[in-house]
C-alpha positions as CSV (number, residue, x, y, z in Angstrom):
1,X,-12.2,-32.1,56.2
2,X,-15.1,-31.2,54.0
3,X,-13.4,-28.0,52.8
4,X,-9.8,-30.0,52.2
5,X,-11.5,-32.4,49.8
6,X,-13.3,-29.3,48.0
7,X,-9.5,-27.6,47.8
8,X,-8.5,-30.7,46.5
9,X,-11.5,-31.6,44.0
10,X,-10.9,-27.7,42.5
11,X,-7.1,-28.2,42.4
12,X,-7.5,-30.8,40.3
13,X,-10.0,-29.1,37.8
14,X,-7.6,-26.3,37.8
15,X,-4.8,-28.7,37.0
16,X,-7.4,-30.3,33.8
17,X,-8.1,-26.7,32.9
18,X,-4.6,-25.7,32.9
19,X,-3.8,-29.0,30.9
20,X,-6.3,-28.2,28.7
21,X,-5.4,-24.7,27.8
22,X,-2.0,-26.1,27.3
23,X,-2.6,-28.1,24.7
24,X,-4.9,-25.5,23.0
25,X,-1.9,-23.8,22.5
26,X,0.0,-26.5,21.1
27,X,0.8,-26.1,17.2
28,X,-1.1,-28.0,14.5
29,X,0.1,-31.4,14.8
30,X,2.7,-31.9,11.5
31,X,0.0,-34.8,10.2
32,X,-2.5,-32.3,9.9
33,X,-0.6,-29.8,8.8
34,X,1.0,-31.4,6.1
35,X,-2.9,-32.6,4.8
36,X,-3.9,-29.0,4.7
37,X,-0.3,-28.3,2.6
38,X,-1.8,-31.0,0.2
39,X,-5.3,-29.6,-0.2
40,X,-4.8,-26.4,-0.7
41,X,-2.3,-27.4,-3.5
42,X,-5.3,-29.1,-4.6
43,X,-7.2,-25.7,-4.8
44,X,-4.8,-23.8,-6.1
45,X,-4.2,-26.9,-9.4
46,X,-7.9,-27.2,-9.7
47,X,-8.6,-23.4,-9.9
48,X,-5.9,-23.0,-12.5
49,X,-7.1,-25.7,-14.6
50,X,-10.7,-24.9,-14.6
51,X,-11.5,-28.3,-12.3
52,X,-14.0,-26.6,-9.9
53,X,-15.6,-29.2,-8.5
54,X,-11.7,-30.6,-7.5
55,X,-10.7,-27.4,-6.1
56,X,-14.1,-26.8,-4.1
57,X,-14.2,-29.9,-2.5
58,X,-10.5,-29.6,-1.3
59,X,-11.6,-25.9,-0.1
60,X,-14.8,-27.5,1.8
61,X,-12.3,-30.2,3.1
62,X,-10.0,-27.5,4.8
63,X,-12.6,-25.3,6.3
64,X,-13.9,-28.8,8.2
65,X,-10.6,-29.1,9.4
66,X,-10.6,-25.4,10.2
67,X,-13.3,-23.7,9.9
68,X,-12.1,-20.6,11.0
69,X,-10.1,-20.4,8.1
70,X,-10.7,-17.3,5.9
71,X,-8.1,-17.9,3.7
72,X,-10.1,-21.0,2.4
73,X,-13.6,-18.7,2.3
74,X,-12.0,-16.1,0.2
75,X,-10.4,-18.3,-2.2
76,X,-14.0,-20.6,-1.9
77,X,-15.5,-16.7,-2.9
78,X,-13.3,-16.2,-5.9
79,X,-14.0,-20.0,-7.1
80,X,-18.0,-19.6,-7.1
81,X,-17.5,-16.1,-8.5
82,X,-15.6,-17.6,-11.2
83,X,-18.5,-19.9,-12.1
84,X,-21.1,-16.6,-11.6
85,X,-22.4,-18.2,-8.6
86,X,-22.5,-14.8,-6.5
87,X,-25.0,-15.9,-4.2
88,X,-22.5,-18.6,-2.6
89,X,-19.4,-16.2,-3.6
90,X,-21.2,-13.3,-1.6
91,X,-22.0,-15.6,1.1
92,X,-18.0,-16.4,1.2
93,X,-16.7,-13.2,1.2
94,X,-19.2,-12.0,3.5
95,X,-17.8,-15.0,6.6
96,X,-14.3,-14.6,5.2
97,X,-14.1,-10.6,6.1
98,X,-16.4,-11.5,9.7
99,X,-13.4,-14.2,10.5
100,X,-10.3,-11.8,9.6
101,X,-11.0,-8.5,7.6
102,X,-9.0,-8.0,5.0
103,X,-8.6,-5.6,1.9
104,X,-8.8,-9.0,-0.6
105,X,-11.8,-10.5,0.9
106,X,-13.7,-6.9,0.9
107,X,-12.5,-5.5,-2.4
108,X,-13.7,-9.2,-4.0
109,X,-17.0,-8.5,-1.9
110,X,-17.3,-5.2,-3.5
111,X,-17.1,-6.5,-6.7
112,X,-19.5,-8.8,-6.7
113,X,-21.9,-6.3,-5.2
114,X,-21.0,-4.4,-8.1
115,X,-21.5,-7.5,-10.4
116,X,-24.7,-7.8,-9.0
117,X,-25.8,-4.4,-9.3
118,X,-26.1,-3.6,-5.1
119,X,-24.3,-0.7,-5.6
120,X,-24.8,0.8,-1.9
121,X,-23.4,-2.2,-0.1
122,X,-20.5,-2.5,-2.9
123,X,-19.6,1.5,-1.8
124,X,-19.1,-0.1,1.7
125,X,-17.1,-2.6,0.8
126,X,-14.6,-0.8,-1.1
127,X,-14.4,1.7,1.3
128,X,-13.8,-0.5,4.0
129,X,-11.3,-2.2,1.8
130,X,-9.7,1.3,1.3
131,X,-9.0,2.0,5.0
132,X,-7.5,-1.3,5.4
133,X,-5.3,-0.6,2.5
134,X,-4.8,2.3,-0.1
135,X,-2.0,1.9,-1.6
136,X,-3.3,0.0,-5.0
137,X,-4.7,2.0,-7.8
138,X,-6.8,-1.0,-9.0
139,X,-8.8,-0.3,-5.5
140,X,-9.6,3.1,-6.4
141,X,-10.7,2.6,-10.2
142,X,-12.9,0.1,-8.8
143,X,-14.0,2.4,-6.2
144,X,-14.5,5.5,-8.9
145,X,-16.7,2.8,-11.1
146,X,-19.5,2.0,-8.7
147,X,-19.9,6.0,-7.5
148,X,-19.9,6.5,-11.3
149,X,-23.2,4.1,-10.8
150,X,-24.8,5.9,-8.1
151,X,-23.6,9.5,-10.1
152,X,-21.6,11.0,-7.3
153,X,-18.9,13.0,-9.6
154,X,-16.9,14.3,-7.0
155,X,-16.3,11.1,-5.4
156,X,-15.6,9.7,-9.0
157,X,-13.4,12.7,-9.9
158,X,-11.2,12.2,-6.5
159,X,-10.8,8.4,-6.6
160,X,-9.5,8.6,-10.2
161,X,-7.0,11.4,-9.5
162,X,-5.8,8.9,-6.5
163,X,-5.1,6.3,-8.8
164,X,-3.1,8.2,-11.2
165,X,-1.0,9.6,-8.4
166,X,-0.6,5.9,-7.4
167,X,-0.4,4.5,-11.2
168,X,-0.2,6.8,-13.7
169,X,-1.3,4.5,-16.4
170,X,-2.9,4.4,-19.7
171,X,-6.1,3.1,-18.2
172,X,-6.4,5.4,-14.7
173,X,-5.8,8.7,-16.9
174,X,-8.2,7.4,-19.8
175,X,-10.1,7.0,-17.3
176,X,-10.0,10.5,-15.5
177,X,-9.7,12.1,-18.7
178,X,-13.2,11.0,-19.7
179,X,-14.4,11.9,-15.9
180,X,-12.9,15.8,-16.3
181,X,-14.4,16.0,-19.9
182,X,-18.0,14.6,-18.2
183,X,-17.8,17.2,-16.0
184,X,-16.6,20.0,-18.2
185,X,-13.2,20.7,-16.6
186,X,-11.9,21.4,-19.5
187,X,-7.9,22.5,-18.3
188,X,-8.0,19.7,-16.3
189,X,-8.8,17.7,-19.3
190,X,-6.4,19.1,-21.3
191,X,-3.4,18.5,-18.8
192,X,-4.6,14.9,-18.8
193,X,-4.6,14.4,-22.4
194,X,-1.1,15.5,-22.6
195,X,0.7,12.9,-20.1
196,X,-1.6,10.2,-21.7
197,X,0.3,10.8,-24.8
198,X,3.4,11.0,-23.3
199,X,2.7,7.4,-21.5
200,X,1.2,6.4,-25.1
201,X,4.1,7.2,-26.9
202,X,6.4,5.8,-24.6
203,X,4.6,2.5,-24.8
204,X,5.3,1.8,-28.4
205,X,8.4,-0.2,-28.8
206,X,11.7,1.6,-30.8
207,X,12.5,0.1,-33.5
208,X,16.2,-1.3,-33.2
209,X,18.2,0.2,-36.2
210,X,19.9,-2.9,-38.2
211,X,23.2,-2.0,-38.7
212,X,25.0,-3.3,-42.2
213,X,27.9,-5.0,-41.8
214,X,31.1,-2.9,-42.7
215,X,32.5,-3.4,-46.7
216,X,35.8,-5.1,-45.8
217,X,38.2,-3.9,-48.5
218,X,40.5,-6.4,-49.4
C-alpha cells in the first residue's frame, strides 16, 4: 500500500515537473513581447537623440524583464561608452560576451580596452572577435592599432595587409603604407603607394562636360 501511495505521490511530481517544463518552453507571452518591442524602440530613439538617461533606463527596464539578454548589455556598453563611462561600458561588454559571445560585443570590448590604454586584454578581445568573425576590415585596422601599441610589427604588418585584401581603401593602404615605410620595406612601400593613387584618383569626381546647345540655323 505504502509503496502505491509513493508511485502515486512521484507520478504526480512528475506530472508538475513535466507541466512545468512545458510551459518553460512556451513563447514569450505577446503582452510581454510587445513591451520589450516598445522599449527597445525607446533605446534606439534615445541613443539617436543624445537622451541617455531615456535610452538607459529603457535598456535597465529590458534586462529586468530578461536579464539574460545581451543584446540589451551590448547596446547598454555602447550607451555608457558614448558618455566615456568605460568602467560601466567595460562591465557591459564584459556580461554581454559571458551571456552570448559575439564579434560586436568583443570588438566594442576591445576598444574600450584600447580607449583605456589595457592594451593586453584589448589584444584578446580582438582576437577573440577575429575568430568569431574575419571578414571585416575595420576588425583588423583595429586589431593592427593596439599591436602597433605594444610594438609587435609583424603582427601590425600582417593585420594591415588583411584589411586591404578585404578593403582596399584609402585608409587600410595609408595605413600599411606608413607600416612598410616604418619598417623599411621599401618595394613593398612602393607597390602600396602606387594603388593608393590609383584609389585616390579614382575618388575624385569627373567633371561632367556641359554641352552647348546646337546653333539652329534658320
Amino acid at each position: 500500500m505504502t509503496s502505491l501511495v509513493l508511485l502515486a505521490f512521484f507520478g504526480f511530481i512528475a506530472f508538475l515537473t513535466g507541466k512545468q517544463r512545458e510551459a518553460e518552453l512556451l513563447p514569450i507571452p505577446k503582452r510581454i513581447s510587445d513591451r520589450l518591442s516598445k522599449l527597445w524602440e525607446i533605446a534606439h530613439q534615445g541613443m539617436k537623440e543624445n537622451r541617455w538617461l531615456r535610452s538607459e533606463k529603457a535598456l535597465l527596464t529590458i534586462l529586468n524583464i530578461d536579464k539574460k539578454n545581451a543584446a540589451a548589455y551590448n547596446r547598454l556598453g555602447i550607451l555608457y561608452a558614448k558618455q566615456k563611462e568605460f568602467k560601466d561600458a567595460i562591465d557591459c561588454f564584459e556580461i554581454a560576451s559571458s551571456i552570448e559571445p559575439s564579434a560586436s560585443s568583443l570588438h566594442n570590448l576591445g576598444l574600450i580596452y584600447y580607449e583605456t590604454e589595457n592594451y593586453q586584454r584589448a589584444v584578446s578581445a580582438f582576437e577573440q572577435a577575429l575568430k568569431l568573425e574575419d571578414d571585416l576590415a575595420a576588425r583588423y585596422i583595429a586589431y593592427a592599432k593596439v599591436n602597433e601599441k605594444l610594438n609587435s610589427q609583424s603582427l601590425v604588418i600582417e593585420a594591415l595587409e588583411k584589411a586591404v585584401e578585404l578593403e582596399p581603401t584609402r585608409e587600410s593602404l595609408n595605413l600599411l603604407f606608413n607600416s612598410y615605410l616604418k619598417n623599411d620595406m621599401m618595394v613593398k612601400a612602393r607597390n602600396v603607394k602606387k594603388r593608393l593613387q590609383r584609389v585616390e584618383k579614382n575618388a575624385i569626381p569627373r567633371q561632367r562636360r556641359v554641352k552647348r546647345p546646337r546653333r539652329v540655323v534658320v
